[in-house]
Structures are given as C-alpha cells and as structure tokens.
C-alpha positions as CSV (number, residue, x, y, z in Angstrom):
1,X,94.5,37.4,0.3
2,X,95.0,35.0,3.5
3,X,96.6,32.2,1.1
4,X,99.3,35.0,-0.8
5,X,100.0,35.7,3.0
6,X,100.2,32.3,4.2
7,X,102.3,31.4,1.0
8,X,104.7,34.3,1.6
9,X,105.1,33.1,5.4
10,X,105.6,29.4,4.9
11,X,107.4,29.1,1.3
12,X,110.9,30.0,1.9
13,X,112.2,26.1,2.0
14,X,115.4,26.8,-0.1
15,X,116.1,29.6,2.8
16,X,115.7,27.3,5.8
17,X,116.6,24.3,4.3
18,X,112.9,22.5,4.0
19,X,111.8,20.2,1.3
20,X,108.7,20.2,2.5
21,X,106.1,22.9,4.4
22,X,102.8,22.1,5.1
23,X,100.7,24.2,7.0
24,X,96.8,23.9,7.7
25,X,96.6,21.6,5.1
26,X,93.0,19.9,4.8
27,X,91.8,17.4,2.0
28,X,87.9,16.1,2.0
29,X,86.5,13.7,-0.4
30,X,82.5,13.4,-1.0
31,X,80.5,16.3,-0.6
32,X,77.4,17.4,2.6
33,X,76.3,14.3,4.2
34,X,78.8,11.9,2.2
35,X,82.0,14.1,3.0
36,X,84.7,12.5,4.8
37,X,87.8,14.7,6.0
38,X,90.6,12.9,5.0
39,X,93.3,15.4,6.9
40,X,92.0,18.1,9.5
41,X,94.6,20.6,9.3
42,X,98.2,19.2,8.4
43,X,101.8,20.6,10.3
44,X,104.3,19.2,8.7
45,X,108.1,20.2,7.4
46,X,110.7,17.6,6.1
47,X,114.1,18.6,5.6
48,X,116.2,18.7,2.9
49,X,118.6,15.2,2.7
50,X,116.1,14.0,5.6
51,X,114.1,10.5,4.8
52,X,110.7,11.1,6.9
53,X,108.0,7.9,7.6
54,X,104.6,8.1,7.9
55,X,103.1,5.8,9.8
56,X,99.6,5.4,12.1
57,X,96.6,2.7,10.8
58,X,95.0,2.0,7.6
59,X,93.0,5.1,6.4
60,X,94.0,7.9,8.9
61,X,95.2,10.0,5.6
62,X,98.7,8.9,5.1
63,X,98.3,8.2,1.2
64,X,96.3,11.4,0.8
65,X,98.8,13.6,2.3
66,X,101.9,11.8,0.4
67,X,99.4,12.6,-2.8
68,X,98.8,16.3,-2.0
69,X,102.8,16.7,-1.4
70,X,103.7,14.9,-4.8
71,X,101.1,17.2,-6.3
72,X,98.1,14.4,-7.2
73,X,95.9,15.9,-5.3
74,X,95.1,19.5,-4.8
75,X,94.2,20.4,-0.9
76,X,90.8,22.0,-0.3
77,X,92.5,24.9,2.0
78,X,96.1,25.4,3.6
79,X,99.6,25.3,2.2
80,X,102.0,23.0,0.8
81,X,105.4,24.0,-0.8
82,X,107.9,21.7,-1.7
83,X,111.2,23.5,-2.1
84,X,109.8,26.7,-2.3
85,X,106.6,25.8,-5.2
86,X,103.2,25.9,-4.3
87,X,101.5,23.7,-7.0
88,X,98.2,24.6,-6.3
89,X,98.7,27.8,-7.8
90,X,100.2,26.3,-10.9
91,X,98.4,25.2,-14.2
92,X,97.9,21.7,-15.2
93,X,100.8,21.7,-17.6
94,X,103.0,23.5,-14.8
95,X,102.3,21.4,-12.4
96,X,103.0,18.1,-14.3
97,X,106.1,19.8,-15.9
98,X,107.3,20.4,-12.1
99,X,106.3,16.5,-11.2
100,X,108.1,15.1,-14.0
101,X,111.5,17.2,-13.3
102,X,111.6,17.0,-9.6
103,X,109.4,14.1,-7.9
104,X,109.5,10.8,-8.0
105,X,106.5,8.8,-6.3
106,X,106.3,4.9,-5.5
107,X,102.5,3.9,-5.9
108,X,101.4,0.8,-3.7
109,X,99.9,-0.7,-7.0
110,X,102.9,0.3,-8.7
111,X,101.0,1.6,-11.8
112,X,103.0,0.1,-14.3
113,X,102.7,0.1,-18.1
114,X,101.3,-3.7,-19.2
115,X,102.5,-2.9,-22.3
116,X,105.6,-2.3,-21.6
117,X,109.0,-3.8,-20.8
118,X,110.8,-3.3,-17.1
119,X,113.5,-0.7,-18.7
120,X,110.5,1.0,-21.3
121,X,108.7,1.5,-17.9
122,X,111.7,2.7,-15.9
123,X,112.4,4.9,-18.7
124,X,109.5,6.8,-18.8
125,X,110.5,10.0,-16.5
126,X,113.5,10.4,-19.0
127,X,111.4,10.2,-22.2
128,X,109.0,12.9,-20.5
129,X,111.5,14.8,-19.8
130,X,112.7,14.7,-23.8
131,X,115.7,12.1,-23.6
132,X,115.8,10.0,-26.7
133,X,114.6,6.1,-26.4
134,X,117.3,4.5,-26.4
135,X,119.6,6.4,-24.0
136,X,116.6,6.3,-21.7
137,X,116.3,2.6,-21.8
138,X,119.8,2.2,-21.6
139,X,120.0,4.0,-18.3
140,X,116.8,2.1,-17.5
141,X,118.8,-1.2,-17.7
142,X,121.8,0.4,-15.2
143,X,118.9,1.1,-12.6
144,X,117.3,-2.1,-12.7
145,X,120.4,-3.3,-12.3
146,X,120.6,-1.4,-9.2
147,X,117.9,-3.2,-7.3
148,X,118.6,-6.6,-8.5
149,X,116.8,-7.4,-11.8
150,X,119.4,-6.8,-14.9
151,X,118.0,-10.2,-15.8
152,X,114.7,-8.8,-15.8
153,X,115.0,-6.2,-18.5
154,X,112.5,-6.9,-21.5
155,X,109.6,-8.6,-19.1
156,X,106.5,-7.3,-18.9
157,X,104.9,-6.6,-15.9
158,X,102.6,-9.6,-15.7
159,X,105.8,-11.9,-16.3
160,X,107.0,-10.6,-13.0
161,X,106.3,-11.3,-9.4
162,X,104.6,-8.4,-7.1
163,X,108.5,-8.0,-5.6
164,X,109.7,-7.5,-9.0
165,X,107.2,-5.2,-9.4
166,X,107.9,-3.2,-6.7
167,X,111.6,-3.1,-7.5
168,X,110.5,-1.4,-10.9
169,X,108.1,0.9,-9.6
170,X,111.2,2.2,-7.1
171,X,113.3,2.5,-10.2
172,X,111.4,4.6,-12.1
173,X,110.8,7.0,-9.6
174,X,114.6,7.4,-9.0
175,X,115.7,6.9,-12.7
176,X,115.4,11.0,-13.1
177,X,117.1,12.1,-10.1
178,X,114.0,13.7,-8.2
179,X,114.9,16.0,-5.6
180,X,111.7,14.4,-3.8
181,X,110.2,10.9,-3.6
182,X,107.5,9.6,-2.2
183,X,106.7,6.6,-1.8
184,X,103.6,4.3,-0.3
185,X,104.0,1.2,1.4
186,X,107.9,0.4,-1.0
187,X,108.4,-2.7,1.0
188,X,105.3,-4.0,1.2
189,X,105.6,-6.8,-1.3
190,X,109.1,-7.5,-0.5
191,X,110.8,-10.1,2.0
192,X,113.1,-8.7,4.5
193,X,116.3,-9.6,2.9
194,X,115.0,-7.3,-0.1
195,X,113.1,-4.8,1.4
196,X,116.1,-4.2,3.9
197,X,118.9,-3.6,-0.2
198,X,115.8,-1.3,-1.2
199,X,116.2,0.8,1.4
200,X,119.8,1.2,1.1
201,X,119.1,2.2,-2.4
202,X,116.7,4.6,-1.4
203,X,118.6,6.3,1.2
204,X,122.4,5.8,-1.1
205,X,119.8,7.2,-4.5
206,X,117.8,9.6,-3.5
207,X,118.5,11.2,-0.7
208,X,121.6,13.9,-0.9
209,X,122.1,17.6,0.7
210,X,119.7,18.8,-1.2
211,X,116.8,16.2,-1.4
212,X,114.2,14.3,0.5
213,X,112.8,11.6,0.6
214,X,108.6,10.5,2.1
215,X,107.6,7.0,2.7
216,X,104.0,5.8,3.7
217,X,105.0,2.3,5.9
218,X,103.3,0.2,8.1
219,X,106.8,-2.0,7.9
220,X,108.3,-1.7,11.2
221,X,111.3,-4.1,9.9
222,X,112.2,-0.6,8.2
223,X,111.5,2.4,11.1
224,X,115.3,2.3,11.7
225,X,116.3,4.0,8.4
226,X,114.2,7.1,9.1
227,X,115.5,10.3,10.2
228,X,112.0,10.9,11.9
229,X,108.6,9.6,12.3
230,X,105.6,11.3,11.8
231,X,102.9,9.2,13.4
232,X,99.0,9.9,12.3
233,X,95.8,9.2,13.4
234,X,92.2,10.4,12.0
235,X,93.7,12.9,9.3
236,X,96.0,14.7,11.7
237,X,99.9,14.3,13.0
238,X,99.6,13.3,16.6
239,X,102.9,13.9,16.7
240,X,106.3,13.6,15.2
241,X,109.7,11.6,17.0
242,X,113.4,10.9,15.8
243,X,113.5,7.3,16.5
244,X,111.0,4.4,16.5
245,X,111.3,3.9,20.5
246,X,109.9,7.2,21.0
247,X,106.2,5.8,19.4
248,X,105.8,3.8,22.2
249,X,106.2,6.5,24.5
C-alpha cells in the first residue's frame, strides 16, 4: 500500500514537466554481512529538455543510480518514474519494450556487438523496434555520420579505436530518438577536441522540450554543458547546483 501511495504522489512527470522522479530510492548488492548499500535513499528530479551530470568519486553509486533510472536495475525500495512509468511494476517484456522505445543509455564499456559492423550495431534500437534492415542501417550510416565516422561504416568493433568506439556506442543510443539517455562516463575515451562535438550532438540530438538527457562524468572539461549538477558521495546526493562554480562552494 505505502508504494501505490508513494507512486500516486511522485509519478505525475508529464504534469509538472519531470523526466525523471526519484524518491527514497535505495539499491544494495550482496546480502547480511557481504551487503553493501550502493544508494541510501535517492532525491532526485530532472526536467524535461534539462541535461543533468552526475558527478562525486569512483563508487559512490553514480552508475547504479543511472542503471535503476534506465530500468537495468530494479531498486530494493522507493520510487522512480520516468515520464510518468514506474518500471518496477512492469513485467520483463514491458519493461524492455518501454527501454527499447524510449531510452537510450551509453555504457562505459560500450557493449558493442563483435560481430557486428558500426551501422549493424547502431541499428540495433530500430530493428528492435521492427524497422526493416536495411532502412535501419541506412539511418545507421546518417548517424555515424553525425559524430564523425561515415568512413567507419562496415568496421567491426575490434578494427576501431576506444574513441571510435565510444562514438558508436553514443549513436546507437540516439539512433531511435529516446526521450531519455543516459549515459556513463561518454567522454571518457575521447580527446577534448572530440569529446567537446559529442557533446554538442548530445545536447543538438537528444535533448528537446520534451526530453532529457543523464550523464555519469568525472570530465570536468565537459561541466559547462549541464543544466545542473548533482554531486554524490557514499550512495546519497549531497546536493545538487546549476553551475560547476557552485561545487566548490
């Protein structure tokens, strides 16, 4: 009964214009003397067309909390909605239905398909989603395109460099217009020049009125394309600020 409550309370996104509402959210992985709390109770909205950062040191829970918002990983108690779903009360084949239609999400080993080619792994959201092949990898190619590696079409993933990588991986989670990405650590493989033109993309690409957009960064060469900054520490948000001065503070 306390969760249908909660629900009612904090999933009405579309109304107030949130992407994303967490509330209370907790995530633990081992069990008795092995547990470790991963996040102690997570605040957390992001507006719709709003690009929030997480940032704070290695292990504090960033990469679990962009997992339970993407709908990886199910919470162990609290709420999260994005716009308005809460996927922990869907099935399995809800749930990845509602992934492959409306979230894209950049993984920091970029989980790409050896056996396949750049554009065969950029197309892989649309041929979920039921287009045919070869319009997929068609629009595949324009992507790619996008962040610099129309050259780069029929290479497999070992033939290319961890930046090329990276530029994929970002492709594919924006080839099927998501109304959310997330993404972990998107620059980290890139040099400054790059990561600074896959930024742009991902603000110009993904974020619009009615979309968001999450990234997990320790890249401080990027703060100044956030809208705000949620900083965390030992599984909580110590607190969240609208430019990267205010950290400091």
């Amino acid at each position: 009964m306390a969760n249908e409550i909660r629900e009612t309370e904090f999933c009405a996104g579309e109304a107030e214009k949130l992407a994303v509402q967490c509330h209370g959210v907790t995530k633990a992985y081992g069990t008795e003397e092995a547990k470790i709390m991963a996040l102690r109770g997570i605040d957390l909205e992001v507006r719709m067309g709003e690009l929030m950062m997480l940032v704070g040191p290695s292990g504090c829970g960033k990469t679990t909390l962009i997992s339970v918002i993407a709908g990886i990983l199910d919470q162990d108690d609290g709420v999260c909605c994005v716009y308005d779903h809460d996927m922990l009360r869907m099935s399995s084949s809800e749930k990845i239905g509602y992934r492959a239609r409306n979230v894209g999400f950049v993984f920091q080993a970029f989980n790409l398909l050896p056996a396949l080619t750049a554009a065969e792994n950029v197309a892989m959201p649309l041929i979920i989603n039921d287009m045919k092949r070869t319009e997929a990898v068609a629009r595949a190619g324009d992507m790619l395109a996008r962040v610099g590696l129309d050259s780069r079409l029929d290479a497999l993933p070992a033939e290319l460099s961890g930046g090329q990588q990276q530029r994929v991986a970002i492709a594919r989670s924006l080839i099927h217009g998501p109304r959310l990405v997330v993404c972990d650590e998107p620059t980290s493989a890139l040099d400054h020049e790059t990561g600074q033109k896959v930024m742009e993309l991902l603000r110009n690409v993904a974020l619009a009125e009615d979309r968001a957009l999450v990234i997990v960064t320790h890249d401080a060469r990027i703060f100044s394309f956030a809208d705000r900054i949620a900083r965390m520490d030992d599984g909580r948000i110590e607190r969240v600020v609208n430019s990267p001065t205010e950290l400091s503070m």
